[in-house]
C-alpha positions as CSV (number, residue, x, y, z in Angstrom):
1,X,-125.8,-40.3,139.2
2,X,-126.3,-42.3,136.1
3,X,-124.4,-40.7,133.2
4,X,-126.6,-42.6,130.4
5,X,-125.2,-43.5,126.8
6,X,-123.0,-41.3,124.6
7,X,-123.8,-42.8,120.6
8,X,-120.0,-42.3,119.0
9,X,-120.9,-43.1,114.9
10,X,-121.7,-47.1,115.3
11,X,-120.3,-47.6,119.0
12,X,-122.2,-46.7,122.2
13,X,-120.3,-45.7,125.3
14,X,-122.5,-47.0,128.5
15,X,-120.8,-44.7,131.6
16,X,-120.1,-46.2,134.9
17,X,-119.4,-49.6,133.3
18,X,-116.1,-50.0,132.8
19,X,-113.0,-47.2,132.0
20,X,-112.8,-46.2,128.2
21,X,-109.3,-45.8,126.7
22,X,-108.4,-43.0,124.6
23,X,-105.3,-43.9,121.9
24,X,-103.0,-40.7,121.3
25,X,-102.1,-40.2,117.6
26,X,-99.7,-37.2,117.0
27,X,-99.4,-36.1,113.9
28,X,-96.8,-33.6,114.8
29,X,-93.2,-33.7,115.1
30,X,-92.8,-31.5,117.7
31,X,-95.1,-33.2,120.3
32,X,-93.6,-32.8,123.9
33,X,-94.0,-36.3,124.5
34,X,-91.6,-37.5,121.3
35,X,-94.2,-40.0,119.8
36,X,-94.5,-37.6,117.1
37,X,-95.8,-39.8,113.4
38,X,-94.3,-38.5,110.0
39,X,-95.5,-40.6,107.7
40,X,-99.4,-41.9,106.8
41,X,-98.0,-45.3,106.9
42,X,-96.8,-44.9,110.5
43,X,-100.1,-43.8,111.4
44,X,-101.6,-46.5,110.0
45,X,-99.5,-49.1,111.9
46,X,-99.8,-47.4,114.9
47,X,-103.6,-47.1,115.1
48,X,-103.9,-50.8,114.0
49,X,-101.8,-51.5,117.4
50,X,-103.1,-49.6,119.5
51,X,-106.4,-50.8,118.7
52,X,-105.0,-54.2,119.1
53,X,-103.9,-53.4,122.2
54,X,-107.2,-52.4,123.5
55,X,-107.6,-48.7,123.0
56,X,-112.0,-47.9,123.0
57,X,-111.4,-44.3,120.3
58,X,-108.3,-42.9,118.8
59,X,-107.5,-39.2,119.2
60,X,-106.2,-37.8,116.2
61,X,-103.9,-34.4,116.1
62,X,-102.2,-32.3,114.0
63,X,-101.1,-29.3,115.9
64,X,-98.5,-29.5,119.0
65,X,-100.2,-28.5,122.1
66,X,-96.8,-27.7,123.7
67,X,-95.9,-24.8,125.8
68,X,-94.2,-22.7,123.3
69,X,-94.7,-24.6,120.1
70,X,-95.7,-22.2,117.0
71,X,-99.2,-22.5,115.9
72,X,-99.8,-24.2,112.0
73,X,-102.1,-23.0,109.5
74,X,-105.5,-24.6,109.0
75,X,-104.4,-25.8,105.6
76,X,-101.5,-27.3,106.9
77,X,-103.2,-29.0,109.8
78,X,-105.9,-30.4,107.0
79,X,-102.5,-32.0,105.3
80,X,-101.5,-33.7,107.8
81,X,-104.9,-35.5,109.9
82,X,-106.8,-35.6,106.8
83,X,-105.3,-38.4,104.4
84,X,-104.9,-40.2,108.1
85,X,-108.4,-40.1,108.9
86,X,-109.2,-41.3,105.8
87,X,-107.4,-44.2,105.5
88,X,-107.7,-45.5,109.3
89,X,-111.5,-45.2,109.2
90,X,-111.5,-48.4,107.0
91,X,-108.0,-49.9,108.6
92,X,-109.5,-50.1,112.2
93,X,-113.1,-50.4,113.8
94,X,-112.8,-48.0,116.8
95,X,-114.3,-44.4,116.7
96,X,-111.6,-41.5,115.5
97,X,-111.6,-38.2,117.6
98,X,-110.0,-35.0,116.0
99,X,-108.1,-33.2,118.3
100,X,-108.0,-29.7,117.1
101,X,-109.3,-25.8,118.0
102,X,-110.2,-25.3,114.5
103,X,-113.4,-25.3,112.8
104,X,-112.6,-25.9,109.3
105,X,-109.5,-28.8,110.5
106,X,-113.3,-30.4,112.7
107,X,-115.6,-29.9,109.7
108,X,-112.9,-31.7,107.1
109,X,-112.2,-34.4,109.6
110,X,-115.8,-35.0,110.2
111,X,-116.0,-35.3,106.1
112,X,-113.3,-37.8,106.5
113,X,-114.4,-40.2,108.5
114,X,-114.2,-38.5,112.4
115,X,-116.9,-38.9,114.3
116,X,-115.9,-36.9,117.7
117,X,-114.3,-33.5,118.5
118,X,-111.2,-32.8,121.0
119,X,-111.4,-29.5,121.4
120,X,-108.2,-27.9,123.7
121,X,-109.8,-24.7,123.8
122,X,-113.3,-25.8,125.7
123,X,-115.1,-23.8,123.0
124,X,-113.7,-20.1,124.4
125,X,-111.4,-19.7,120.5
126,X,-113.8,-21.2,118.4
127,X,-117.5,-22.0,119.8
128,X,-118.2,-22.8,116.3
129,X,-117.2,-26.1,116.9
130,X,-120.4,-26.7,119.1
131,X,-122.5,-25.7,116.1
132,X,-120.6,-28.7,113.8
133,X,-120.6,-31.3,116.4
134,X,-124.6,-29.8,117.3
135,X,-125.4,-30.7,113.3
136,X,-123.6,-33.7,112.9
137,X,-125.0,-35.4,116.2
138,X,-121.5,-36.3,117.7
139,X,-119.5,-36.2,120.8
140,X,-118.0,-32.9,121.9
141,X,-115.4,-32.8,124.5
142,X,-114.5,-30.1,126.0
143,X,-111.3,-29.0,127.9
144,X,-110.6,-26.4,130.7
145,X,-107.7,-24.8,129.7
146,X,-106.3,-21.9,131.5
147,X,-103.0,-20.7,129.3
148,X,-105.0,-17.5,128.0
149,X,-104.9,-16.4,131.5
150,X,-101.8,-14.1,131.4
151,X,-100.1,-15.0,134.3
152,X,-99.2,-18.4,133.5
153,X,-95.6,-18.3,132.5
154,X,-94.9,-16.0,135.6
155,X,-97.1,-18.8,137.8
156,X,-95.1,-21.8,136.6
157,X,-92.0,-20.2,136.9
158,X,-93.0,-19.0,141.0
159,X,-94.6,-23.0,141.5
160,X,-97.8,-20.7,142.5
161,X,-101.1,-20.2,141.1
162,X,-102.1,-17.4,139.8
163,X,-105.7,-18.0,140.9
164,X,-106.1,-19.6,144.4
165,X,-109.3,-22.1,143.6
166,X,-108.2,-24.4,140.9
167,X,-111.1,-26.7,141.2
168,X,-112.9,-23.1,141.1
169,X,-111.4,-22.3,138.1
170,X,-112.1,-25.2,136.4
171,X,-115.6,-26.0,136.9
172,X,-116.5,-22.7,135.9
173,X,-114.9,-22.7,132.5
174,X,-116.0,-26.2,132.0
175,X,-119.4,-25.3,132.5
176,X,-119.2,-21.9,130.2
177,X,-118.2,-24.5,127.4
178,X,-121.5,-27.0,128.7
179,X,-123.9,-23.7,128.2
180,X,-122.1,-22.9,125.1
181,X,-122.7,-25.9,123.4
182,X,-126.4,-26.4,125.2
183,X,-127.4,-23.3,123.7
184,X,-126.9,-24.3,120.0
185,X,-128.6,-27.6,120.9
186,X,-125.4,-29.8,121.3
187,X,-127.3,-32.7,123.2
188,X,-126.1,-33.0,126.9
189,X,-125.1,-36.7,126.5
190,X,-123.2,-35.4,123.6
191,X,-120.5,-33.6,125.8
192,X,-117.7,-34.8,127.8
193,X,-115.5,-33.0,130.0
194,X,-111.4,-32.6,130.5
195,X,-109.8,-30.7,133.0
196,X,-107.0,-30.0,131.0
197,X,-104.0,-31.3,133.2
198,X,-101.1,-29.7,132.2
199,X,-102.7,-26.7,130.2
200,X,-102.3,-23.3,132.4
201,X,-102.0,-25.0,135.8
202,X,-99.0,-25.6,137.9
203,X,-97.3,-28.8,138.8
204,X,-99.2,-29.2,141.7
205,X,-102.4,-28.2,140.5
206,X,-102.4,-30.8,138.5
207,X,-102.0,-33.3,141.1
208,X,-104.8,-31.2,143.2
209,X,-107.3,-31.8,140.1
210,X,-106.6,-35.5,140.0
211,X,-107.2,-36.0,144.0
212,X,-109.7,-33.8,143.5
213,X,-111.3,-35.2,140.7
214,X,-114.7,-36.6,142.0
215,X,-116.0,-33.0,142.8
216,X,-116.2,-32.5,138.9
217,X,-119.1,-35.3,138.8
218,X,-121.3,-32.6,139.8
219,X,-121.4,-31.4,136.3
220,X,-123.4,-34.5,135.5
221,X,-120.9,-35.5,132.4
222,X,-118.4,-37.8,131.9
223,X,-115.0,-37.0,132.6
224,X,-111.8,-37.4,130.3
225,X,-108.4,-37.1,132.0
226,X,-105.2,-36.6,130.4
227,X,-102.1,-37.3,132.6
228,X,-99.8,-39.4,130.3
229,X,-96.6,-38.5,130.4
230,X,-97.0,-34.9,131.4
231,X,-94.9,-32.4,133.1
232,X,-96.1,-32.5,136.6
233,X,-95.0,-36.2,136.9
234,X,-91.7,-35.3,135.7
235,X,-91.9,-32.3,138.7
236,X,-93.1,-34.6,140.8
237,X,-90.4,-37.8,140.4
238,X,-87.6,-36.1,138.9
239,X,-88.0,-37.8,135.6
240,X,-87.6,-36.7,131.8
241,X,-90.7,-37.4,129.4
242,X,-89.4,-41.4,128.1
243,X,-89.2,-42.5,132.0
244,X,-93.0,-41.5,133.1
245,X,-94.8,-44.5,132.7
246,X,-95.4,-45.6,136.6
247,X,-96.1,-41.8,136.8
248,X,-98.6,-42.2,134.1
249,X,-99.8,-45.6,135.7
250,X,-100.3,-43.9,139.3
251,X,-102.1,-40.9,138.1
252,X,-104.7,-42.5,136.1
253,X,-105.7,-45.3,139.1
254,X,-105.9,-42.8,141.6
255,X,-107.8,-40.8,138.4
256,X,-110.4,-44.2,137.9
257,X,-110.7,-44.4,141.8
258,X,-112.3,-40.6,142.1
259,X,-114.6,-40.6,138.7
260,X,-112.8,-40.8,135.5
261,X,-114.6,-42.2,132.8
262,X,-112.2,-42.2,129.9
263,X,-108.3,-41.8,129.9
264,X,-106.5,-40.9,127.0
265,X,-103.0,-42.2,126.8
266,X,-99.9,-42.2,124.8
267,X,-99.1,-46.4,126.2
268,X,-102.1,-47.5,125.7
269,X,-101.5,-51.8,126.2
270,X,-100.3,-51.2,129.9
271,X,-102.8,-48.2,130.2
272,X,-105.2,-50.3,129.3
273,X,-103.8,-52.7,131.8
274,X,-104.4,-50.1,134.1
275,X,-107.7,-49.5,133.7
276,X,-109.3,-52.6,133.5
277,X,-107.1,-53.6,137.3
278,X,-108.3,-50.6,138.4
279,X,-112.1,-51.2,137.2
280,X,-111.9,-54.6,139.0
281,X,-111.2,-53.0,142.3
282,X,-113.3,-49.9,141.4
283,X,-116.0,-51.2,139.7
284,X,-116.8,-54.6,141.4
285,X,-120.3,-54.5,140.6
């Protein structure tokens, strides 16, 4: 199934061809991973490398997505991606994502300089966001994320899932966000899809979702996975978050090998490594 071209501001993405990486910039001290960037100038450095280092987009966040991290305000989320998107858009030459559940952070980061949308949420907290990225002809992508489903504290805790199908699970909240955003005239080859590893699944769903992974093609977009440096590695090897990175490498070759189109990474030179070893074996033709 051909996946076409997704148009991201002046850079075309042609799936199938080759893996696109996705460059992580936390603007959040309290990121799970540590790689948390407090000043602009840091940002700016950081972008520049990873660009260098071969990252495709750069995914730009305010707000921690960690379990048990307090939410931020709007306005304070605006202070800290805004001045960063606006500087980076003339400091480096790759689209800028904004990675964010909020609809006025989107619409001021579009204004900025952004020209996709992250959203965590899948569209469930604020379907808004399809509207924005419907008017402003940009990539939406959306994520399956289960953590509003009640029992997730009590399923981690018990290693069991509180719903038995997680494959199930996630195709069908992945395509409530597709007919979300279809219905306010987000074009299909606008959207891409995330299962959300690591957000309201257990350990080993996550690695169930990544062997799995292929079956997701059948929603006819392209898929964006996001193992780096996430929890179920460190179930799986026994490893705190700084010691992950063969994890990371592991997960997102066995991701390439069953359909993923983009990965979004927190290392992104050996990522990137990664990916294009991967693509050589992968994608011979």
């Amino acid at each position: 199934m051909s996946l076409g071209v997704t148009k991201c501001g002046s850079t075309e993405f042609r799936w199938g061809e080759r893996t696109f990486v996705m460059g992580i910039l936390n603007l959040s001290l309290d990121s799970f991973s540590g790689d948390g960037i407090a000043s602009l100038e840091a940002a700016v450095t950081q972008a520049q490398l990873f660009a260098s280092q071969g990252a495709d987009m750069l995914d730009i966040g305010g707000e921690s997505t960690r379990p048990g991290s307090p939410p931020i305000s709007a306005d304070d989320e605006i202070r800290r991606v805004v001045p960063a998107i606006e500087r980076l858009v003339s400091e480096v030459s790759v689209p800028i994502s904004i990675d964010t559940g909020k609809y006025e952070v989107a619409r001021r980061a579009l204004d900025s300089g952004a020209v996709m949308i992250n959203d965590g949420w899948g569209l469930k907290k604020e379907p808004r966001l399809a509207e924005l990225a419907a008017e402003q002809n940009i990539p939406l992508i959306l994520m399956s994320n289960q953590r509003d489903k009640g029992g997730y504290d009590a399923a981690i805790k018990r290693d069991t899932a509180f719903y038995a199908d997680v494959i199930g699970e996630v195709m069908a909240s992945l395509r409530q966000g597709m007919e979300t955003a279809l219905k306010v005239r987000v074009p299909r080859e606008n959207i891409i899809l995330d299962p959300g590893i690591g957000f309201g699944k257990t350990w080993q769903q996550d690695l169930e979702i990544i062997a799995r992974l292929d079956e997701l093609k059948a929603l006819g977009r392209p898929i964006l996975i996001g193992p780096s440096r996430k929890s179920f590695i460190g179930m799986t090897l026994g490893l705190p978050t700084d010691e992950r990175l063969e994890g990371t490498a592991a997960a997102i070759a066995i991701g390439i090998a069953r359909g993923a189109d983009i990965v979004r990474v927190h290392d992104v030179e050996k990522m990137a490594r990664v990916c294009r070893m991967s693509d050589s074996i992968i994608r011979q033709s």
